[in-house]
C-alpha positions in Angstrom: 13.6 3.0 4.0 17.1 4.0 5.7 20.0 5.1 3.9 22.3 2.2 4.7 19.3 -0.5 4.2 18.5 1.3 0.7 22.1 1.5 -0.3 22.9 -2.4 0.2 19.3 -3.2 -1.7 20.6 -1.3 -4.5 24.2 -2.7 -4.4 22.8 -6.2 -4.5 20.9 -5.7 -7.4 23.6 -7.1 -9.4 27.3 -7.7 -9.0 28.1 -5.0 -11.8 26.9 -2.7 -9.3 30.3 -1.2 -8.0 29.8 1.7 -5.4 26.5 4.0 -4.5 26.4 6.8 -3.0 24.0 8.9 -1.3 24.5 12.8 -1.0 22.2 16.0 -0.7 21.8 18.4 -3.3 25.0 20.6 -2.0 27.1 17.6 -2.9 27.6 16.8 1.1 28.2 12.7 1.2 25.4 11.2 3.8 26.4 7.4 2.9 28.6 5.4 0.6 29.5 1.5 0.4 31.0 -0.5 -2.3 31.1 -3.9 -3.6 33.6 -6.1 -1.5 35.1 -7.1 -4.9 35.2 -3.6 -6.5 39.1 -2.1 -6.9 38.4 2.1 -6.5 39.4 3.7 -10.5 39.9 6.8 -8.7 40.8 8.9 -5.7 38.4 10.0 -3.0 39.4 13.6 -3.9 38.3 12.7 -7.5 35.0 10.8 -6.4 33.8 13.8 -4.1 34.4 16.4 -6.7 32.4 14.3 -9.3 30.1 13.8 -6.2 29.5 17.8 -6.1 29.4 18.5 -9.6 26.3 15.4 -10.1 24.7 17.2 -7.5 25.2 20.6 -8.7 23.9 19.7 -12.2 21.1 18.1 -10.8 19.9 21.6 -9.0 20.0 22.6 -12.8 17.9 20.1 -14.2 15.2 20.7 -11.1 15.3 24.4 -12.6 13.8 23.0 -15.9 11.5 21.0 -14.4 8.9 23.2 -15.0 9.0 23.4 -19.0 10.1 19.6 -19.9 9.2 18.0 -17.0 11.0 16.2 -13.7 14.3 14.4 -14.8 14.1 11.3 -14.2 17.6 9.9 -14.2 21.0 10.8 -15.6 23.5 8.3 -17.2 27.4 8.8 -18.3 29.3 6.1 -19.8 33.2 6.1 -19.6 35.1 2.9 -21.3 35.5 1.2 -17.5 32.3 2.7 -15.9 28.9 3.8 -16.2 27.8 6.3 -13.7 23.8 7.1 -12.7 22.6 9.7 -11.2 18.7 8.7 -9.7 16.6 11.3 -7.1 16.2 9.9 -4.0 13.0 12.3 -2.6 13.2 16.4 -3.4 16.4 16.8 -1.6 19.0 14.0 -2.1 20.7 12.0 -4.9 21.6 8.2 -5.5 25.0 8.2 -7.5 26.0 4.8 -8.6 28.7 3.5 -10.7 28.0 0.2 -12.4 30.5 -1.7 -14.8 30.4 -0.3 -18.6 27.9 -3.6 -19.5 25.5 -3.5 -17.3 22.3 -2.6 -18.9 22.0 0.5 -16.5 17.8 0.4 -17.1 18.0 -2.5 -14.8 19.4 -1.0 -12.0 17.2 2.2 -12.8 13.7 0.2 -13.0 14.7 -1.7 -9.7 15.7 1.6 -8.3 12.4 3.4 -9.3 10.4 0.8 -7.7 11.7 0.7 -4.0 9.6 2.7 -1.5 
């Protein structure tokens, strides 16, 4: 599946979905789109740092891998945001910011089952 055509699945998943982003795991941005209705909560300076440091921790949790097993997603909450973290192959990351209700195991199980 291509980036762009995996990226617009996933954001029509549900309307909650607010942005995804697709980025390797040196935090370099290969595609990002957004909801047409979605107003940005932060800057873009703010949204590639956070960008960096997802991917950074997620090199970290590949180095564990071995005694607990591969992670399979990561999920912080904020009070206007919930924000996933989902491996896309051994070299990239899907990061995805959904609104604070939406049942985030949703968007992971549909996620998990696209090939």
């Amino acid at each position: 599946m291509e980036i762009q055509d995996a990226v617009e699945k996933i954001l029509k998943i549900s309307p909650s979905v607010r942005v995804v982003s697709v980025c390797d795991l040196k935090g370099n941005l290969l595609f990002s789109a957004r909801s047409k209705k979605v107003n940005l909560l932060v800057s873009k300076k703010q949204s590639m740092a956070s960008l960096k440091a997802a991917a950074k921790d997620w090199k970290q949790r590949k180095k564990l891998m071995r005694s607990l097993g591969a992670c399979k997603y990561v999920v912080a909450e904020y009070d206007k945001v919930k924000r996933l973290v989902i491996p896309a192959g051994k070299n990239h990351i899907l990061y995805i910011t959904t609104t604070a209700s939406l049942d985030h195991n949703k968007v992971v199980r549909k996620v998990r089952s696209f090939k």
